[in-house]
C-alpha positions in Angstrom: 0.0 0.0 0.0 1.2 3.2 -0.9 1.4 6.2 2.0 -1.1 8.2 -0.6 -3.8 5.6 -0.5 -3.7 5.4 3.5 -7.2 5.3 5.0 -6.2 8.0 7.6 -5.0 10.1 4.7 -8.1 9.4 2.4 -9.8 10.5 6.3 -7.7 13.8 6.4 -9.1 14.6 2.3 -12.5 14.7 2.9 -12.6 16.4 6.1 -10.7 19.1 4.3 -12.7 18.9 1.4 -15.9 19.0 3.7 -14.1 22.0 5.4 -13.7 24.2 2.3 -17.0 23.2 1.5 -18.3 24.4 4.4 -16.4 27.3 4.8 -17.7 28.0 1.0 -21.3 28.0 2.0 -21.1 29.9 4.6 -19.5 32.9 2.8 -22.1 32.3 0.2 -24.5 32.8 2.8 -22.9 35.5 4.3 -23.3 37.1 0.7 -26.5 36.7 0.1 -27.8 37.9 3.6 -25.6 41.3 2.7 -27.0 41.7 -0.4 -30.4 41.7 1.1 -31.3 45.5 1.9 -33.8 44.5 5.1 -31.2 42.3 6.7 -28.7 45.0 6.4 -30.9 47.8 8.3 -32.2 45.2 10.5 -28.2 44.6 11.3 -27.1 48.4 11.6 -30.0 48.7 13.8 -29.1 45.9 16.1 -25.4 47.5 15.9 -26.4 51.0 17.4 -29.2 49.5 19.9 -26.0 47.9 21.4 -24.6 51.7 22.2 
């Protein structure tokens, strides 16, 4: 067996690959919630209320 074809490093690939993923989404998210005009009032507003 070759150290490339390891099951713990075939293990470490997909939880990376499930980490960018993730981390993909979420600034996807991210985006689309900023490109919403409501949600960003709705966010300045919580902003001041804090101060």
């Amino acid at each position: 067996m070759t150290p490339a074809a390891t099951p713990h490093r075939r293990a470490g690939r997909w939880a990376a690959g499930l980490a960018w993923a993730g981390a993909a989404a979420l600034l996807a998210v991210v985006f689309l919630l900023y490109s919403q005009p409501d949600f960003m009032v709705m966010m300045a507003d919580q902003v001041w209320s804090c101060f």
